[in-house]
N, CA, C and O atoms as a GROMACS GRO file, in nm:
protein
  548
    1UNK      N    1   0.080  -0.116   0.000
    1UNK     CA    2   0.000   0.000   0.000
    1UNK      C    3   0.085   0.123   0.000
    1UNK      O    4   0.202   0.103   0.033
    2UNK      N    5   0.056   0.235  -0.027
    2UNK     CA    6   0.096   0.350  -0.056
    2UNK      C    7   0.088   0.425   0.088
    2UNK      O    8  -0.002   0.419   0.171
    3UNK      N    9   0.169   0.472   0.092
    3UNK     CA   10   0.211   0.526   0.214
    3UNK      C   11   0.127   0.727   0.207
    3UNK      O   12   0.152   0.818   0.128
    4UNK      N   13   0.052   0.723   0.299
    4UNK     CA   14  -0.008   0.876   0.292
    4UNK      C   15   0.082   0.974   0.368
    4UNK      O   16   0.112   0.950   0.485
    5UNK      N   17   0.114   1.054   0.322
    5UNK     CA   18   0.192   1.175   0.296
    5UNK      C   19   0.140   1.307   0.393
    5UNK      O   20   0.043   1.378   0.368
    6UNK      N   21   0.224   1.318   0.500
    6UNK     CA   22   0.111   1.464   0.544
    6UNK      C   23   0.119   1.610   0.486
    6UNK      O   24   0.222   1.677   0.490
    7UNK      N   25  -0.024   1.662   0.422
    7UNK     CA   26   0.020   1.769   0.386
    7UNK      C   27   0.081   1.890   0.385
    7UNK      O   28   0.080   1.942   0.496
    8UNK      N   29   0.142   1.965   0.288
    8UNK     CA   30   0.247   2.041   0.336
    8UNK      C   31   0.212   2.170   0.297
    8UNK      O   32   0.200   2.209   0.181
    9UNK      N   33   0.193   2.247   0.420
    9UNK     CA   34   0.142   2.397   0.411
    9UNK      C   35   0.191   2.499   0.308
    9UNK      O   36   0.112   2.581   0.260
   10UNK      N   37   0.312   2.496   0.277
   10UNK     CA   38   0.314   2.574   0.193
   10UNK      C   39   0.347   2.521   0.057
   10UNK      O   40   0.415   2.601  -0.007
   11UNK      N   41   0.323   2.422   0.002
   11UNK     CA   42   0.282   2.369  -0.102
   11UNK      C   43   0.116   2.398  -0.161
   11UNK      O   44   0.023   2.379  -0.083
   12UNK      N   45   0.098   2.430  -0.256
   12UNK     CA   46  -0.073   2.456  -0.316
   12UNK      C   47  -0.107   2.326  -0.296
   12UNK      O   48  -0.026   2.235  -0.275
   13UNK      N   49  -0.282   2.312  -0.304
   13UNK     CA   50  -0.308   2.160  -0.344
   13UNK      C   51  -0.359   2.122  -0.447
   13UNK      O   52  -0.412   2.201  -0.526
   14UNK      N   53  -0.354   2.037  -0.460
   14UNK     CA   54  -0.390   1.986  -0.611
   14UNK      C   55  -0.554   2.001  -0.577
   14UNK      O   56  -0.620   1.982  -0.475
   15UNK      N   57  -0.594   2.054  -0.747
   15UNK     CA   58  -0.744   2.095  -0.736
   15UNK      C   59  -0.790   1.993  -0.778
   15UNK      O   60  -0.714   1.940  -0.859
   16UNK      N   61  -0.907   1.926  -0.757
   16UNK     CA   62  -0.956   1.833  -0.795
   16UNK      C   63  -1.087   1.870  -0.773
   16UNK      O   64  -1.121   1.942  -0.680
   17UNK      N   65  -1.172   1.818  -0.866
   17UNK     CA   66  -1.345   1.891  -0.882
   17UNK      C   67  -1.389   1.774  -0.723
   17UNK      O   68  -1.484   1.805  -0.652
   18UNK      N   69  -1.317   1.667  -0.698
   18UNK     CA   70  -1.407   1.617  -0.581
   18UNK      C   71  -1.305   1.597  -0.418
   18UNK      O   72  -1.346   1.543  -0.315
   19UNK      N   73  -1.169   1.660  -0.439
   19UNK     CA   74  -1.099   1.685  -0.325
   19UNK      C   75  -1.108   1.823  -0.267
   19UNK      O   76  -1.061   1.925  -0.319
   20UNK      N   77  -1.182   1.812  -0.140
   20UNK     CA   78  -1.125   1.955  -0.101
   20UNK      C   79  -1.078   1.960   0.020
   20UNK      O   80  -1.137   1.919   0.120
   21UNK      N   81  -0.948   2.020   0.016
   21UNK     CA   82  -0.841   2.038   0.111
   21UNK      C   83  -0.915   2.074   0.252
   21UNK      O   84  -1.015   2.145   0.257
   22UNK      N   85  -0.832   2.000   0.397
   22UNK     CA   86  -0.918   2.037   0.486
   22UNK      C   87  -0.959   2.157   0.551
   22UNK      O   88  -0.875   2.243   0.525
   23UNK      N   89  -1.046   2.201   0.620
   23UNK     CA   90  -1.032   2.356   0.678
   23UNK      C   91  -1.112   2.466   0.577
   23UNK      O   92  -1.162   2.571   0.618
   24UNK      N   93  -1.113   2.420   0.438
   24UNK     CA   94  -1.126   2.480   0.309
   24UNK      C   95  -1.308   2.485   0.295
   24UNK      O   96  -1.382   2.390   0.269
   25UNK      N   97  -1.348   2.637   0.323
   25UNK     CA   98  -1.518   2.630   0.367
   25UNK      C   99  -1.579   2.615   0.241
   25UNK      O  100  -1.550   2.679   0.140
   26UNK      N  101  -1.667   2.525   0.254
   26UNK     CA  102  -1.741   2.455   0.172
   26UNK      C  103  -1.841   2.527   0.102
   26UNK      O  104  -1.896   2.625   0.152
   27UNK      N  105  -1.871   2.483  -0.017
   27UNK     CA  106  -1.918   2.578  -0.125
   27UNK      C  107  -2.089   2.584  -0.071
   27UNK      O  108  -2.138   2.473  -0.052
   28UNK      N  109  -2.153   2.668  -0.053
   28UNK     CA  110  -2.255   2.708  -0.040
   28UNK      C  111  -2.330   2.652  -0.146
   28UNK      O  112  -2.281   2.670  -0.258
   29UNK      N  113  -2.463   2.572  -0.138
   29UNK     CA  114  -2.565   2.522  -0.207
   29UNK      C  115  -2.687   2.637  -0.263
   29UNK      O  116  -2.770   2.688  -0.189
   30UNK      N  117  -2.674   2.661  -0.411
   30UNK     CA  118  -2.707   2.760  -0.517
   30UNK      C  119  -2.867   2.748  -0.405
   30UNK      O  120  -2.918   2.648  -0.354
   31UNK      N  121  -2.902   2.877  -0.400
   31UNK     CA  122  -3.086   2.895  -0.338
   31UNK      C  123  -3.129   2.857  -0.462
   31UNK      O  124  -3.057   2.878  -0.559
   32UNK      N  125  -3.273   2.784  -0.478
   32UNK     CA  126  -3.353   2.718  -0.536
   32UNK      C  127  -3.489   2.808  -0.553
   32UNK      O  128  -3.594   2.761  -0.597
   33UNK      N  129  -3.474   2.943  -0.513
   33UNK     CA  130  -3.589   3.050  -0.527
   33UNK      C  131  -3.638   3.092  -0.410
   33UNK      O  132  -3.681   3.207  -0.421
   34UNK      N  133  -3.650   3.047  -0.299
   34UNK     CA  134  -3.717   3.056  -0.197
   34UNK      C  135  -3.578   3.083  -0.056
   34UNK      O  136  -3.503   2.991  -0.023
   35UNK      N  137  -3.573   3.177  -0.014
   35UNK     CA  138  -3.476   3.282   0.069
   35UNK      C  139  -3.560   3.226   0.185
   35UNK      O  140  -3.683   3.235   0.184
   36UNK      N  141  -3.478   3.156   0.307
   36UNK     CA  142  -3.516   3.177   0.438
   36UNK      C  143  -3.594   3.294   0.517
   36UNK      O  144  -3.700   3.302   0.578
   37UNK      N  145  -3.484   3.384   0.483
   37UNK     CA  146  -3.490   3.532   0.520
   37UNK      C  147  -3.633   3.596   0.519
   37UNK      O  148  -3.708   3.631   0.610
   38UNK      N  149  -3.646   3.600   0.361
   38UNK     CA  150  -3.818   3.613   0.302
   38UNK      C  151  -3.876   3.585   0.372
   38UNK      O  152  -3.912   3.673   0.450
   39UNK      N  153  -3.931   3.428   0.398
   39UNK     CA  154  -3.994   3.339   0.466
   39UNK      C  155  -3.991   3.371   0.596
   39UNK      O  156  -4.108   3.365   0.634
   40UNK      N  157  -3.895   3.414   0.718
   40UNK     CA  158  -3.917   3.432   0.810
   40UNK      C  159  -3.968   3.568   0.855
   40UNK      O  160  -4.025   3.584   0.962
   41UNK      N  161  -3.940   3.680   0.754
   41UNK     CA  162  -4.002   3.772   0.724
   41UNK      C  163  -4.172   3.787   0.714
   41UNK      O  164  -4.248   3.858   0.782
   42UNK      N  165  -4.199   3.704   0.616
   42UNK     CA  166  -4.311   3.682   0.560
   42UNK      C  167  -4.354   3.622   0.747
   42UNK      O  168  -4.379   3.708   0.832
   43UNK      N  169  -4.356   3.493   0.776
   43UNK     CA  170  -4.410   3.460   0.903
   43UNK      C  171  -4.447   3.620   0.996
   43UNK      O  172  -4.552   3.679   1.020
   44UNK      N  173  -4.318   3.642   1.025
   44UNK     CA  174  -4.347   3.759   1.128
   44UNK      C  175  -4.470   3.841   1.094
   44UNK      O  176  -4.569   3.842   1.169
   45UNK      N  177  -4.462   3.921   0.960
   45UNK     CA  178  -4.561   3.966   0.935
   45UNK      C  179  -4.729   3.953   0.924
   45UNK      O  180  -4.826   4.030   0.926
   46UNK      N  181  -4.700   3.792   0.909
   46UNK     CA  182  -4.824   3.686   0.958
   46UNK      C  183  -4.876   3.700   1.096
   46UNK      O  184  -4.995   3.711   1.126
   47UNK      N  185  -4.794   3.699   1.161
   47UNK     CA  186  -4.789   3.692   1.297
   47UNK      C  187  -4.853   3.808   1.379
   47UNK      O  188  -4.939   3.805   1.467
   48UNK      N  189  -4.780   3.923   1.316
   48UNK     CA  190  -4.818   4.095   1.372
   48UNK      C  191  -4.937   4.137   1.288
   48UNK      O  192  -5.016   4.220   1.333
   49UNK      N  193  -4.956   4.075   1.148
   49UNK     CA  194  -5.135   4.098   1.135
   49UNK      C  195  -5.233   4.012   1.227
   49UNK      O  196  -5.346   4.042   1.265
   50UNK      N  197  -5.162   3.904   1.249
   50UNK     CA  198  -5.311   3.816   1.314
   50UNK      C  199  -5.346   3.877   1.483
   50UNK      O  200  -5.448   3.854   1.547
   51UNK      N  201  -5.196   3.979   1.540
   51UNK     CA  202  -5.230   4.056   1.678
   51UNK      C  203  -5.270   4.170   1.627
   51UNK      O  204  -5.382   4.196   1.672
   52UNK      N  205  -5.236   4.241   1.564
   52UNK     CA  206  -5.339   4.322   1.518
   52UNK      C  207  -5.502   4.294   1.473
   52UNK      O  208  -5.611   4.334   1.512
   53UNK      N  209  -5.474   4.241   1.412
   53UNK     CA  210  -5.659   4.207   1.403
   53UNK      C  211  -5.720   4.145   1.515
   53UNK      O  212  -5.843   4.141   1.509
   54UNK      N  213  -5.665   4.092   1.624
   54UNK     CA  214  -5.734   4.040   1.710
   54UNK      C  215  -5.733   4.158   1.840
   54UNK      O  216  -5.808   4.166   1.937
   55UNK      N  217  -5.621   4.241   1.800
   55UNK     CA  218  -5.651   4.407   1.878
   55UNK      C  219  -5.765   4.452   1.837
   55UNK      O  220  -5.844   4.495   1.921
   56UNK      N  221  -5.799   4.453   1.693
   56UNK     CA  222  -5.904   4.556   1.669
   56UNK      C  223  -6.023   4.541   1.660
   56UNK      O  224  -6.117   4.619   1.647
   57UNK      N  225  -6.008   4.368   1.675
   57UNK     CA  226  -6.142   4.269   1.681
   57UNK      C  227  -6.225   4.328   1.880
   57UNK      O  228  -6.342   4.355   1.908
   58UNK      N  229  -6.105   4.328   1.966
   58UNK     CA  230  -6.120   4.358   2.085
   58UNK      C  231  -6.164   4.526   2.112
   58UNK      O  232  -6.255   4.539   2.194
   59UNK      N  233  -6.119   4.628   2.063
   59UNK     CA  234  -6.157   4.761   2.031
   59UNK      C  235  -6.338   4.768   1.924
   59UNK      O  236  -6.438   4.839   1.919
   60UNK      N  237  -6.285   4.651   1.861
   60UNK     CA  238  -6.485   4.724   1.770
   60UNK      C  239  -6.576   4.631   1.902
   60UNK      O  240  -6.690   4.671   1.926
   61UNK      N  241  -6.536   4.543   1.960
   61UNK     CA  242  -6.609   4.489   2.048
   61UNK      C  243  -6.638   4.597   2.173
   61UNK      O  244  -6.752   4.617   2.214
   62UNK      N  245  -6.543   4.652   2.218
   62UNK     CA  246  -6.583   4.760   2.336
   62UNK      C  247  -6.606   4.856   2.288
   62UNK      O  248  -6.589   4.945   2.372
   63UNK      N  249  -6.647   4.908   2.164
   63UNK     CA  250  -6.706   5.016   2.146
   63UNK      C  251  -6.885   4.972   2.128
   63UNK      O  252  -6.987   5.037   2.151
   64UNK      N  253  -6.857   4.815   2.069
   64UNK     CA  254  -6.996   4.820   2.045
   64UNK      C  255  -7.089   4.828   2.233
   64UNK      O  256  -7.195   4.884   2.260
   65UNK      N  257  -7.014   4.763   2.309
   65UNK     CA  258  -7.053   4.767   2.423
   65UNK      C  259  -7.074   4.931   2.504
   65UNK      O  260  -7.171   4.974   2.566
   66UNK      N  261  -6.941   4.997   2.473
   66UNK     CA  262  -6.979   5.147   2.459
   66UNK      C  263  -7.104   5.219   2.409
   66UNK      O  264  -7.164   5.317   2.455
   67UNK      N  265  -7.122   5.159   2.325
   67UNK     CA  266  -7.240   5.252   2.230
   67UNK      C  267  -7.345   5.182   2.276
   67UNK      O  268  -7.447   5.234   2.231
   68UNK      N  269  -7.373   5.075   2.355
   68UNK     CA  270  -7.516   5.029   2.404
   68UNK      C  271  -7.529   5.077   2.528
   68UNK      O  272  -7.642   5.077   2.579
   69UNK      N  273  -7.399   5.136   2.613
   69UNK     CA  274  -7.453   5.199   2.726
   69UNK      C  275  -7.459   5.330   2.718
   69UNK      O  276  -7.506   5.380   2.820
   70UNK      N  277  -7.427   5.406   2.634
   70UNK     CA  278  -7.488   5.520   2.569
   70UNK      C  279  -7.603   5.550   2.490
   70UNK      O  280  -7.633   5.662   2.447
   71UNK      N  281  -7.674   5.428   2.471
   71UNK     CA  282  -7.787   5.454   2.375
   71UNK      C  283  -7.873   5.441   2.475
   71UNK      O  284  -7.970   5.515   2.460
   72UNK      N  285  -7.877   5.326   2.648
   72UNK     CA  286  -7.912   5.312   2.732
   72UNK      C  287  -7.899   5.490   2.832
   72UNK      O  288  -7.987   5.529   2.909
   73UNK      N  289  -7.817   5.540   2.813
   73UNK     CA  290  -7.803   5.671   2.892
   73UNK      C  291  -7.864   5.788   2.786
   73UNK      O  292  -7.877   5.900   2.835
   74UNK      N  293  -7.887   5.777   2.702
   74UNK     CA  294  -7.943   5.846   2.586
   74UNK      C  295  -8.159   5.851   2.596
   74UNK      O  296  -8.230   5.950   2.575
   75UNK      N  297  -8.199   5.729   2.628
   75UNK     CA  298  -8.304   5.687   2.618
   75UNK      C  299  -8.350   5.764   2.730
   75UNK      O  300  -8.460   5.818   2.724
   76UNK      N  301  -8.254   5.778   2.864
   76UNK     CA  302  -8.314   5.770   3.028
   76UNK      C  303  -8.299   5.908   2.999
   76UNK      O  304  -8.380   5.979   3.059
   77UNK      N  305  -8.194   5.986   2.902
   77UNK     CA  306  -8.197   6.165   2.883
   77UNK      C  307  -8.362   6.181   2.810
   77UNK      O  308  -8.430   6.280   2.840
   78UNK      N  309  -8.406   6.092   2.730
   78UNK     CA  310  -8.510   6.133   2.630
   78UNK      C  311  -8.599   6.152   2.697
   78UNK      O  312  -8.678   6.234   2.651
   79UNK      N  313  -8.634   6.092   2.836
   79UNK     CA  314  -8.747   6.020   2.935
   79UNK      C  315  -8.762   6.148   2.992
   79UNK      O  316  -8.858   6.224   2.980
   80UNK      N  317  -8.635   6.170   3.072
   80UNK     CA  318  -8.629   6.295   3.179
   80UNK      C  319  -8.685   6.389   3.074
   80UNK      O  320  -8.799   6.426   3.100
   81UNK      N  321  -8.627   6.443   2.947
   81UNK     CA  322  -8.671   6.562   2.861
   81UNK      C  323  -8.792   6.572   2.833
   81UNK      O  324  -8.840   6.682   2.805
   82UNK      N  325  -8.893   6.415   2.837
   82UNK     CA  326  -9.008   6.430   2.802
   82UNK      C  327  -9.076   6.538   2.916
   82UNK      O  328  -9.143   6.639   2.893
   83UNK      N  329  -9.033   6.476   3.054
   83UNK     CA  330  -9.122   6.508   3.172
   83UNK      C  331  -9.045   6.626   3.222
   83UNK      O  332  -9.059   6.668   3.337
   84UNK      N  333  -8.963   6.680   3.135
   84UNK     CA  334  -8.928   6.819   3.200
   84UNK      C  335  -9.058   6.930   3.144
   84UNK      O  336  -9.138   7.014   3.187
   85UNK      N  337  -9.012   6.862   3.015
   85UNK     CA  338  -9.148   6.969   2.870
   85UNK      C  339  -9.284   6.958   2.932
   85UNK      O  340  -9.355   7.049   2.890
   86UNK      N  341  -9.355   6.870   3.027
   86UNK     CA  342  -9.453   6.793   3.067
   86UNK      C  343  -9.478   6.910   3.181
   86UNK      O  344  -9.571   6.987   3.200
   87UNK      N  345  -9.376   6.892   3.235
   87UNK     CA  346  -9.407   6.994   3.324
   87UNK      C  347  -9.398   7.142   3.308
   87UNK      O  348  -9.463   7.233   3.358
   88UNK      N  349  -9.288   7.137   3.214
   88UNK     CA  350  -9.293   7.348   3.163
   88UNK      C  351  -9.450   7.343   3.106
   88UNK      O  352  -9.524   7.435   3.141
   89UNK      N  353  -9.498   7.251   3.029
   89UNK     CA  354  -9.649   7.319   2.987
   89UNK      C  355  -9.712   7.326   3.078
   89UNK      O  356  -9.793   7.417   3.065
   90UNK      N  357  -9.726   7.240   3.236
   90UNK     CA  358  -9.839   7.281   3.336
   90UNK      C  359  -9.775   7.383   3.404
   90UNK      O  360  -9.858   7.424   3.486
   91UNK      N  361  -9.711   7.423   3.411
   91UNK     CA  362  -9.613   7.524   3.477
   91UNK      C  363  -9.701   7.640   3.421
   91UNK      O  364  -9.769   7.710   3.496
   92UNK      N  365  -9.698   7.663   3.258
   92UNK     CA  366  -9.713   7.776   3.201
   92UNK      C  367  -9.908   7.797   3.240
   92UNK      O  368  -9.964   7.903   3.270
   93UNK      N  369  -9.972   7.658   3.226
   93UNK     CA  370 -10.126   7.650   3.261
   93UNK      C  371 -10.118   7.720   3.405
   93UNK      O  372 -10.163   7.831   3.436
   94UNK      N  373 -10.051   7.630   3.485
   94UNK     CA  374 -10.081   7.715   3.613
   94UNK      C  375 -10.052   7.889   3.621
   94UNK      O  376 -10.131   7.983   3.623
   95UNK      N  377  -9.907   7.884   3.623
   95UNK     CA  378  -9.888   8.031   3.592
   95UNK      C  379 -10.018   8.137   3.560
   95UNK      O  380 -10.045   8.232   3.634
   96UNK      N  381 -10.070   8.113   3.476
   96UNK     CA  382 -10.178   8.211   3.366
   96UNK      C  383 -10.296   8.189   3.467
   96UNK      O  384 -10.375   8.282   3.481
   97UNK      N  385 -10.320   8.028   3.565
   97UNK     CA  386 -10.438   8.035   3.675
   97UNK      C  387 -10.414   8.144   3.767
   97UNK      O  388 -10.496   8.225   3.812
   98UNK      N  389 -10.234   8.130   3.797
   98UNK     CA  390 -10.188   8.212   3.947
   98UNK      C  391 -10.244   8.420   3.877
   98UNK      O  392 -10.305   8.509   3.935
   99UNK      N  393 -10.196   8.416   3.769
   99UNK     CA  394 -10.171   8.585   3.724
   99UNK      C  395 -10.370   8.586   3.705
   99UNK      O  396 -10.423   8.664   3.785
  100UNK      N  397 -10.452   8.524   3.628
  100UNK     CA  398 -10.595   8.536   3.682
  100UNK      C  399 -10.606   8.586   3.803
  100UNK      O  400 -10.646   8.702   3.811
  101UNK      N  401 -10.578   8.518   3.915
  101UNK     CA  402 -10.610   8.528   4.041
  101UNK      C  403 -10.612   8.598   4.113
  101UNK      O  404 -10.701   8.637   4.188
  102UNK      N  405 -10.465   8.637   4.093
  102UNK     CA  406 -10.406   8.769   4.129
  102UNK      C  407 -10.431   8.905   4.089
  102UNK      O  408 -10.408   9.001   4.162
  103UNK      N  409 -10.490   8.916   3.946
  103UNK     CA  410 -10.592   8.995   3.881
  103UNK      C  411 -10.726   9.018   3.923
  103UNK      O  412 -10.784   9.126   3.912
  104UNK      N  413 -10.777   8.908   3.973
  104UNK     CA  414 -10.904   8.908   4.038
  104UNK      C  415 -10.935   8.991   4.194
  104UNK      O  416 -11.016   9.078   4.226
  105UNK      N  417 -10.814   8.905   4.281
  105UNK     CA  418 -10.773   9.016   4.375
  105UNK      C  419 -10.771   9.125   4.406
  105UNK      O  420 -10.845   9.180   4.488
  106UNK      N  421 -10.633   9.198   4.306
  106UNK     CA  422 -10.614   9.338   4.262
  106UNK      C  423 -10.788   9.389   4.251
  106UNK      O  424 -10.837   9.487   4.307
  107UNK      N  425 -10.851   9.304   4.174
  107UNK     CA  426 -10.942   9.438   4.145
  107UNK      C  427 -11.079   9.412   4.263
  107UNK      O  428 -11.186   9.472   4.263
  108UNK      N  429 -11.036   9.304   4.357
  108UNK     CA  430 -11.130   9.298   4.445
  108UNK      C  431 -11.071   9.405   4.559
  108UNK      O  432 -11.147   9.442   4.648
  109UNK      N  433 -10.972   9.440   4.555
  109UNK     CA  434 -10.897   9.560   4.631
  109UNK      C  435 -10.918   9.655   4.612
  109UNK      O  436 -10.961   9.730   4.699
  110UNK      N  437 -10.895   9.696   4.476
  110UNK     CA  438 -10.960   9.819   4.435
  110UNK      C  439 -11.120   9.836   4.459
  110UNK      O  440 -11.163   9.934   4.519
  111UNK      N  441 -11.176   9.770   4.427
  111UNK     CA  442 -11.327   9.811   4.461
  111UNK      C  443 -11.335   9.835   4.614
  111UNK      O  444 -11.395   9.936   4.650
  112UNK      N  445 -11.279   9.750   4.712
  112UNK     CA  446 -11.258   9.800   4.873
  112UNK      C  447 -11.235   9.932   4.887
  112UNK      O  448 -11.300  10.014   4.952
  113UNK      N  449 -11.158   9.944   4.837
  113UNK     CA  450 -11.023  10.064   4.827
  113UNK      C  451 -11.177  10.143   4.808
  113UNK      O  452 -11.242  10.186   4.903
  114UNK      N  453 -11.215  10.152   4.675
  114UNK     CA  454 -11.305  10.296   4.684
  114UNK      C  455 -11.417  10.302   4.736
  114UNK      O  456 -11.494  10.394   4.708
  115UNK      N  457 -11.445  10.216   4.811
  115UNK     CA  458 -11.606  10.193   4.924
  115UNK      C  459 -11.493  10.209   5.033
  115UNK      O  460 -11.528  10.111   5.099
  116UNK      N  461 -11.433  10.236   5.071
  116UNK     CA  462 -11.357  10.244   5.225
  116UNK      C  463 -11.336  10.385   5.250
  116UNK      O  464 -11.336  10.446   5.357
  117UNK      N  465 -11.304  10.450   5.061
  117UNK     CA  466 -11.288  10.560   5.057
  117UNK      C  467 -11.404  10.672   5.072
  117UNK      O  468 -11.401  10.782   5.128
  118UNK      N  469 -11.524  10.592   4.987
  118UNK     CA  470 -11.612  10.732   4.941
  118UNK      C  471 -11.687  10.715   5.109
  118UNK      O  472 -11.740  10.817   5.152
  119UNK      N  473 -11.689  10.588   5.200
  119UNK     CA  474 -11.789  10.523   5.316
  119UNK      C  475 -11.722  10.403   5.402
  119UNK      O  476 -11.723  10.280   5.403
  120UNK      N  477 -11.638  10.553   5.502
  120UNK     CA  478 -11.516  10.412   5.584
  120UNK      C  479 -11.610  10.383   5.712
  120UNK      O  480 -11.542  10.328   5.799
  121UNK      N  481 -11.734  10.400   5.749
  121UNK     CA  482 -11.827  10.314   5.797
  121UNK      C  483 -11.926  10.247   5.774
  121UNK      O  484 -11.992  10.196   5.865
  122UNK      N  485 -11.962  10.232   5.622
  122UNK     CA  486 -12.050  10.164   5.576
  122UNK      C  487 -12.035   9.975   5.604
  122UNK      O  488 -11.945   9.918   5.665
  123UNK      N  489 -12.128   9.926   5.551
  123UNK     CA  490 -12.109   9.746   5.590
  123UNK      C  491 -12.054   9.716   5.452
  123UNK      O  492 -12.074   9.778   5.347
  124UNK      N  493 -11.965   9.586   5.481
  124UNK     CA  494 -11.926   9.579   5.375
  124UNK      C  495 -12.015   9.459   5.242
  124UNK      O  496 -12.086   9.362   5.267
  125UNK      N  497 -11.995   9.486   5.176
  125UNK     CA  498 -12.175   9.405   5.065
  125UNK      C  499 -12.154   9.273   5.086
  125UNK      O  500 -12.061   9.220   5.146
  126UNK      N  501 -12.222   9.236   5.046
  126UNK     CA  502 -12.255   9.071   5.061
  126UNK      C  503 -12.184   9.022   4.916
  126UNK      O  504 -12.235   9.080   4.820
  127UNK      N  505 -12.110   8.956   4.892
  127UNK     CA  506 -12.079   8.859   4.760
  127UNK      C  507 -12.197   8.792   4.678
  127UNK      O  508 -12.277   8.711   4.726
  128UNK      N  509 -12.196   8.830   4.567
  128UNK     CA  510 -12.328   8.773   4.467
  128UNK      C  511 -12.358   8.684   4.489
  128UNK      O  512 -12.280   8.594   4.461
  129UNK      N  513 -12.479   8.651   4.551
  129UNK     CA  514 -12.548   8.512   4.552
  129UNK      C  515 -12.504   8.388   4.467
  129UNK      O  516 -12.476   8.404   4.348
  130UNK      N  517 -12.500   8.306   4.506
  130UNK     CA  518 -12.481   8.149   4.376
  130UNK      C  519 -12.660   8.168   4.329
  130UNK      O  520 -12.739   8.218   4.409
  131UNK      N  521 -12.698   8.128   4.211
  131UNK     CA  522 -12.794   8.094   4.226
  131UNK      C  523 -12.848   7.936   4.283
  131UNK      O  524 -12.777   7.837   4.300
  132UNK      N  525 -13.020   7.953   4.308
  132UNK     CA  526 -13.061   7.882   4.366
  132UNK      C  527 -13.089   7.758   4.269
  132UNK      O  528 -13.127   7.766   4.152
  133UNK      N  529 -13.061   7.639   4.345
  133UNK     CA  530 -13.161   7.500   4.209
  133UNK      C  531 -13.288   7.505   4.212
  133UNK      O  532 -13.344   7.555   4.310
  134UNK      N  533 -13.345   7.464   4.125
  134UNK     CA  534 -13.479   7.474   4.137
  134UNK      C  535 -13.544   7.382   4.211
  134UNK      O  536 -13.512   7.263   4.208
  135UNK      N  537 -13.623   7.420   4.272
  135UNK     CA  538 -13.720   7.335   4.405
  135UNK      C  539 -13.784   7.202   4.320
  135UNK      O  540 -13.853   7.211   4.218
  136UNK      N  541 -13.744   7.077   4.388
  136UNK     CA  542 -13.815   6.982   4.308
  136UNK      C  543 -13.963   6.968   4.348
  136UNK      O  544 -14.006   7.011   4.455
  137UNK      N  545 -14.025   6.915   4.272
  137UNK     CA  546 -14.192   6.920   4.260
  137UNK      C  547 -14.214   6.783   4.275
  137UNK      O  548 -14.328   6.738   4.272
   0.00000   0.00000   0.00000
């Protein structure tokens, strides 16, 4: 047998398409179209849309819950507004009874006023009769 030889550093080596000298970094395998890099790229971006959409899935959900307790606080404003208006119109009915009244007064004063004046010992009149019902038969 042939005796193996140790190689000698500063000698070149013989090139051979299927020897390669040791230590000597190995030829990189041609990419086939498809880049790791891409691909792990591509994932991530998979990844940060599907938390995003499940953020915004969680945001249209609490708004919709938002907007039902506002349509609930909206309804109980409509209620109160009804029975505020409810009451400004009897407010305004009464009002116009109270200023009658008070009109009626006034001029039941004044008529005092000038029987006290023209006859401050006279009696004072009797209030107009109601009339009478008629006598049943």
């Amino acid at each position: 047998m042939a005796e193996v030889k140790p190689a000698d550093p500063n000698r070149p080596a013989e090139t051979s398409a299927r020897v390669v000298p040791l230590g000597a970094p190995r030829p990189q395998p041609q990419p086939d179209g498809v880049s790791w890099t891409a691909f792990g790229i591509a994932a991530a971006l998979l990844v940060f849309a599907a938390a995003a959409l499940i953020v915004q899935t969680q945001r249209v959900a609490n708004r919709d819950e938002q907007i039902g307790v506002l349509s609930g606080q909206v309804q109980g404003l409509e209620t109160q507004l009804r029975a505020a208006n409810a009451q400004l119109a009897t407010y305004h009915t009464q009002l116009g009874r109270i200023r009658s009244s008070v009109s009626a007064v006034a001029d039941q004063v004044a008529t005092l006023s000038e029987l006290v004046s023209a006859d401050p010992f006279a009696e004072t009149p009797a209030p107009p009769a109601a009339a009478e019902p008629p006598a049943e038969r």
